[in-house]
C-alpha positions as CSV (number, residue, x, y, z in Angstrom):
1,X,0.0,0.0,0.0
2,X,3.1,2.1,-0.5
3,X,1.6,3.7,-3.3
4,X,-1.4,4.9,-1.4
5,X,0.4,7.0,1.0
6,X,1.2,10.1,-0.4
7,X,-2.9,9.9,-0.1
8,X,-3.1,9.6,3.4
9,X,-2.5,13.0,4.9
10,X,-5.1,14.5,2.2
11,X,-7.7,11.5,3.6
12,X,-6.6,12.4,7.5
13,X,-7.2,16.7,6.4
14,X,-10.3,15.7,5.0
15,X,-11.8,13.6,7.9
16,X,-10.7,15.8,10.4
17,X,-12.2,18.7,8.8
18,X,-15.6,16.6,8.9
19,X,-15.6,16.4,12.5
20,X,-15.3,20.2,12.7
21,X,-17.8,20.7,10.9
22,X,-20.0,19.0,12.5
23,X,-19.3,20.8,15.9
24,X,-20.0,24.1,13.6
25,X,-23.3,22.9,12.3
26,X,-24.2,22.3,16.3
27,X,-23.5,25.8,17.2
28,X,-20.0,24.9,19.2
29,X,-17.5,28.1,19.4
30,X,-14.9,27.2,17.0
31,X,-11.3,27.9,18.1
32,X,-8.5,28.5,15.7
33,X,-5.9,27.4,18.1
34,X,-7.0,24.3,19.2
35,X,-8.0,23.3,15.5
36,X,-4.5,23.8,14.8
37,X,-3.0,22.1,17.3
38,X,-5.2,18.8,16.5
39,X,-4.5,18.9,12.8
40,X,-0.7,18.8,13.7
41,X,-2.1,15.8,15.4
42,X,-3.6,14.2,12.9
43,X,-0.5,15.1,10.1
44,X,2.4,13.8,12.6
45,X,1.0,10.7,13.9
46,X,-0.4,9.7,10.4
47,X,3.3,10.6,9.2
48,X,4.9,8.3,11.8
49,X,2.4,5.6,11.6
50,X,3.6,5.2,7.4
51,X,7.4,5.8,8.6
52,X,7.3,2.9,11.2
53,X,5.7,0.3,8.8
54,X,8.7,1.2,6.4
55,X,10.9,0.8,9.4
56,X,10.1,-2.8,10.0
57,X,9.5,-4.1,7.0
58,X,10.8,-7.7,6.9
59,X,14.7,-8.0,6.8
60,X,13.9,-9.3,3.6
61,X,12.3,-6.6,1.9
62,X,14.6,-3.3,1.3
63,X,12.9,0.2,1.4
64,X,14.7,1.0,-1.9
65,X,15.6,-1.5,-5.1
66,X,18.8,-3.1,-4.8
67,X,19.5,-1.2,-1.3
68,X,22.8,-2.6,0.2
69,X,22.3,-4.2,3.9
70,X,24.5,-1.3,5.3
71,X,22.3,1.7,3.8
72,X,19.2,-0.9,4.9
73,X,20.1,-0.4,7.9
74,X,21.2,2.9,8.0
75,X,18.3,4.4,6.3
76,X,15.9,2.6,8.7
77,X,17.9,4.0,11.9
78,X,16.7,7.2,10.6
79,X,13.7,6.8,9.7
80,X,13.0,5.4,12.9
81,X,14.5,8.3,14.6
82,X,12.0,10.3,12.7
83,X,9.2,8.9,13.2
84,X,9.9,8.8,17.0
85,X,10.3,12.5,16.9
86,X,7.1,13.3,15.0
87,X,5.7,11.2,17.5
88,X,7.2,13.3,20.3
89,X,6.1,16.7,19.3
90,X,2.2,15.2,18.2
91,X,2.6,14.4,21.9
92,X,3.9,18.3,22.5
93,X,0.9,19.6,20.2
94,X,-1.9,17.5,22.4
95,X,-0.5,18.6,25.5
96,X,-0.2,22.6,24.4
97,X,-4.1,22.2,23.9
98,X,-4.5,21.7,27.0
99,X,-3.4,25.1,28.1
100,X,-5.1,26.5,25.7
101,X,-8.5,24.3,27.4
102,X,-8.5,21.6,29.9
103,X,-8.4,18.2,27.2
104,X,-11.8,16.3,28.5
105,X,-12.0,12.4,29.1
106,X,-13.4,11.9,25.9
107,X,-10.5,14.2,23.6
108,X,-8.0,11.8,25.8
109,X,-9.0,8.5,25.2
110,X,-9.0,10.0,21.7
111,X,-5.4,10.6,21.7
112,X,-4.7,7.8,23.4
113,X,-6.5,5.5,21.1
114,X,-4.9,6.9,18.1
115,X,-1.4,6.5,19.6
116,X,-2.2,2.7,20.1
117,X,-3.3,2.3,16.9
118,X,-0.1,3.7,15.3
119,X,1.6,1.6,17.2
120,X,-0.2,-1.7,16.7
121,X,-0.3,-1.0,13.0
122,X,3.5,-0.8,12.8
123,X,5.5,-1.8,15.6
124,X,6.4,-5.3,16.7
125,X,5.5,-7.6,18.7
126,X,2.0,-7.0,17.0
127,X,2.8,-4.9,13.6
128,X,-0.7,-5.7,12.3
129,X,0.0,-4.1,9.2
130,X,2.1,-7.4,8.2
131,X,-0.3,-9.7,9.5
132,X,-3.1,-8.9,7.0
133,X,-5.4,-6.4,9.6
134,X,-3.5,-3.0,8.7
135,X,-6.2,-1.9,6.2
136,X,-9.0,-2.3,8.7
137,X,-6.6,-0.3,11.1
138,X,-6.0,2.7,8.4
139,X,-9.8,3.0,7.8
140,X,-10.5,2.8,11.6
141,X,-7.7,5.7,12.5
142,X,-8.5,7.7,9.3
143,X,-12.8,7.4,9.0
144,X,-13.1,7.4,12.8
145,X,-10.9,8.5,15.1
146,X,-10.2,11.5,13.0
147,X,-13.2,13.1,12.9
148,X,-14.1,12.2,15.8
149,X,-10.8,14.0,17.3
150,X,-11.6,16.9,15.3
151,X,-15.3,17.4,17.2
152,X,-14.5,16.1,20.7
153,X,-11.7,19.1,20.5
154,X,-14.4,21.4,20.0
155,X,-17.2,20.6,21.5
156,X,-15.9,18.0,24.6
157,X,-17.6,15.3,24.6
158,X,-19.3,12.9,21.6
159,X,-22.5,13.7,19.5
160,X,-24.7,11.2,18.2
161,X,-24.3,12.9,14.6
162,X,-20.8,11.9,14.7
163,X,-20.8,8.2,14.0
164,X,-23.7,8.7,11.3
165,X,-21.1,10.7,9.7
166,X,-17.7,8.6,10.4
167,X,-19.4,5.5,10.1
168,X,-19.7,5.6,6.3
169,X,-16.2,7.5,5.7
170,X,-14.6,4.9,7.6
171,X,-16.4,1.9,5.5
172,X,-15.5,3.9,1.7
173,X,-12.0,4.1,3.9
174,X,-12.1,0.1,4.2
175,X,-13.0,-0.7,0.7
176,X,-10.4,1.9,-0.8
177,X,-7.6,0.5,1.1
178,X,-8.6,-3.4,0.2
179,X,-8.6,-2.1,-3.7
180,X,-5.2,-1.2,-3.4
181,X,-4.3,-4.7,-2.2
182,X,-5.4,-6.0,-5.9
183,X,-2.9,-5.0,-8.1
184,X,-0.7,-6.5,-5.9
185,X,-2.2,-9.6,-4.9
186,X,-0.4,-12.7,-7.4
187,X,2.7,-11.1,-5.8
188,X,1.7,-11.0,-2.1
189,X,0.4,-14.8,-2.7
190,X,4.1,-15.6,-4.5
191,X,6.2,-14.2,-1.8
192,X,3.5,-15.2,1.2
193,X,3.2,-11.6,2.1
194,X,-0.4,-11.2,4.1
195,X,-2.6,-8.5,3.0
196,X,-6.6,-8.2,4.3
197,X,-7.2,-9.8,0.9
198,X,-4.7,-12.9,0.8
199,X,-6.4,-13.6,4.4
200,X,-9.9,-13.5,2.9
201,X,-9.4,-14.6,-0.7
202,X,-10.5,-12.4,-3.4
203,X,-13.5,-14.6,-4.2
204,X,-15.0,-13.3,-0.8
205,X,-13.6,-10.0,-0.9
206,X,-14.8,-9.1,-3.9
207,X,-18.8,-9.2,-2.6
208,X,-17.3,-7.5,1.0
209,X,-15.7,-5.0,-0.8
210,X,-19.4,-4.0,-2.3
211,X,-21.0,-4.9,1.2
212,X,-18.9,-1.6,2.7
213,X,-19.7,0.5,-0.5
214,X,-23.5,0.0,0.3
215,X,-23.4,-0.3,4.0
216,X,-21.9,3.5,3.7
217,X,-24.4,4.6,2.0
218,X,-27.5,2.8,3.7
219,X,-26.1,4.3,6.8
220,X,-26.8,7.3,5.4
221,X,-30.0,6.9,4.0
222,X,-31.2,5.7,7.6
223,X,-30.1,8.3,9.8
224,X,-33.8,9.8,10.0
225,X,-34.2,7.1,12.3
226,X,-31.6,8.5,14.9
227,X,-33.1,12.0,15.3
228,X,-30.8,12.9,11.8
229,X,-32.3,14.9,9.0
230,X,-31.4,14.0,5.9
231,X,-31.3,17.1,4.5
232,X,-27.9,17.8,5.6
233,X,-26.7,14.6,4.8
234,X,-28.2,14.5,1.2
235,X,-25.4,15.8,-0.9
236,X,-23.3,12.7,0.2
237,X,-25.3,10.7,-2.5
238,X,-23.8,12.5,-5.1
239,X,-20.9,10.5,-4.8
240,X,-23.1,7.3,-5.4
241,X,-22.7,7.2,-9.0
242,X,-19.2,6.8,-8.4
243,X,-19.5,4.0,-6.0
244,X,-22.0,2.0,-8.6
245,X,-19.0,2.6,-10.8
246,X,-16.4,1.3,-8.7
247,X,-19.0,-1.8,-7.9
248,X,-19.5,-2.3,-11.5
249,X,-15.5,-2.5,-12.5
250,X,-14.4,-4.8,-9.4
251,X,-17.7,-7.3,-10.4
252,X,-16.3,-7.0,-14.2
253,X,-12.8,-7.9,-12.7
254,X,-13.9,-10.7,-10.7
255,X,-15.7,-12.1,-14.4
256,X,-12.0,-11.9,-16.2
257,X,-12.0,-8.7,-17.7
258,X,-8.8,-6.9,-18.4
259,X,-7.6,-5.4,-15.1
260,X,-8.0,-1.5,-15.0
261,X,-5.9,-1.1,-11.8
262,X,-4.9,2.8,-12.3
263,X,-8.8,3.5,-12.8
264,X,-9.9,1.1,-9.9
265,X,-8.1,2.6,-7.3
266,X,-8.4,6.3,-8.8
267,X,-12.2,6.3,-8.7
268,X,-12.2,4.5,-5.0
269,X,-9.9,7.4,-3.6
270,X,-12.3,10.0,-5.3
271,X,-15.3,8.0,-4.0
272,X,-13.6,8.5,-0.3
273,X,-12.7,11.9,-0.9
274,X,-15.6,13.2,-2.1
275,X,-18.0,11.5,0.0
276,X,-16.2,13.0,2.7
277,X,-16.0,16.5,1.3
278,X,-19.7,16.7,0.5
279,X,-20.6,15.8,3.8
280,X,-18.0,18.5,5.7
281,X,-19.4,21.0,3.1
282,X,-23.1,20.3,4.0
283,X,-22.7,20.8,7.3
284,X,-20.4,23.8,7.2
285,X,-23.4,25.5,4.9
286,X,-25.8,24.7,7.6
C-alpha cells in the first residue's frame, strides 16, 4: 500500500475537517488554536504511523531497489529516529491544547487511542499491518478517530451525529484500502506476504468489498431514524454514481475482464474523498 500514501495525509485533512464541521453545524465556538493544534495531530501521527511500517518491513524486503544491507540499515535508523520525533512533538501539540482548554476524558482516550493504533499498525511484537489487519486499522484511524478528534476538541464530549457521519467514511476508507491490495495480490500470494485480501481470498472479498460500498451509503440513508435529518446529509449521495461505478469494475474484474488497476483505485480514492468533502461542506453551509 506504498503507493497509497502520499494519499493519506489528504484522507486524515479531510476527515478531520468533517468532524469540525459537524461541531459548527451544532452551534460549538470554534477555536482556531485548538484546530491547529489537533490537525498537527492528525498530520504527525499519520506521518509516523507510514514511517514505522517502512521501518520494519521484513529484513527481507529493502525500502529502496537493490539497497545494500548497510544503507538498509542505516536508512531505517533514521527513519525510525524520525518517526519517534514526529511522534514526540504530536505528543507536544496535544498537551499545548491543554493550556489552551483543559483536554476532556473523551479528547484523551482520543489521543490515546490513536497513539495505540499507530503503534499496533507498525511496531512489533503485534505490527498488524504485516499480519493482513492493517487496512482495517487505516480505515478505523482515518474514518473514525479522526473526525471524531476533530469534534470532541471542539465541542468536549461525543455527538450522536458523529458516528452517522464517520461510520460511512470509515467503510468507503475500508474498501479503498482493500482495492489497493489488488494490483498486488499474485505477488503477495508468490512471496507469502499477508494482505486483508490474501487472508480473505479475493472470491470473498470481492462481494465484501461491495458490502462496505453500500453499508456506507445505507447508513446514510437511515439516519432519520436516529433524530438525523437528511437534508444535511443529502449531498453525500452525489458520490453514489461513483460507487456504482467502482461496484460495477471490481464485479467486471472478478468475471476476467482486463484489469484496469490505475482507474480502480483512482475512482475509490475520489469516492472517499468526495464523500467526505460533501458531507464537511453540507454541514459547514448549515
Amino acid at each position: 500500500m506504498t503507493i497509497a500514501r502520499p494519499l493519506h495525509l489528504l484522507f486524515s485533512t479531510l476527515t478531520y475537517l468533517l468532524g469540525v464541521a459537524i461541531s459548527n453545524y451544532l452551534g460549538i465556538a470554534f477555536s482556531p488554536a485548538i484546530f491547529l493544534l489537533g490537525l498537527a495531530w492528525v498530520w504527525l501521527t499519520q506521518l509516523s504511523m507510514n514511517l514505522l511500517a517502512e521501518v520494519f518491513r521484513p529484513a527481507n524486503e529493502p525500502i529502496l531497489p537493490d539497497q545494500p544491507r548497510a544503507e538498509r540499515v542505516y536508512l531505517r535508523d533514521r527513519l525510525l529516529l524520525i518517526a519517534v520525533s514526529l511522534l514526540a512533538v504530536a505528543g507536544i501539540s496535544a498537551y499545548a491544547i491543554h493550556f489552551i482548554r483543559p483536554v476532556t476524558t473523551s479528547a484523551l482516550l482520543l489521543f490515546i487511542l490513536s497513539f495505540l493504533i499507530v503503534l499496533a499498525y507498525a511496531v512489533p511484537p503485534l505490527n498488524l499491518a504485516r499480519r493482513g489487519f492493517g487496512e482495517f486499522l487505516l480505515a478505523a484511524h482515518i474514518g473514525y478517530v479522526f473526525p471524531s478528534l476533530g469534534f470532541v476538541l471542539q465541542a468536549g464530549t461525543f455527538h450522536r451525529l458523529l458516528p452517522i457521519a464517520a461510520l460511512p467514511v470509515t467503510a468507503l476508507a475500508f474498501a479503498y484500502f482493500l482495492i489497493l491490495d489488488f494490483p498486488s495480490f499474485a505477488d503477495d500470494l508468490k512471496y507469502e506476504r499477508l494482505t486483508f485480501l490474501t487472508r480473505l481470498g479475493w472470491q470473498r472479498a470481492v462481494p465484501f468489498h461491495h458490502g462496505l460500498i453500500l453499508l456506507a451509503f445505507c447508513i446514510l440513508a437511515l439516519a432519520p431514524f436516529a433524530g438525523i435529518s437528511l437534508s444535511v446529509l443529502w449531498p453525500a449521495f452525489l458520490a453514489f454514481p461513483f460507487a456504482l461505478l467502482q461496484i460495477i469494475l471490481l464485479h467486471n474484474l472478478s468475471l476476467g475482464a482486463p484489469p484496469i488497476w490505475r482507474l480502480l483505485t483512482t475512482l475509490a480514492a475520489s469516492l472517499l474523498a468526495l464523500t467526505t468533502y460533501l458531507l464537511a461542506f453540507s454541514f459547514y453551509l448549515r
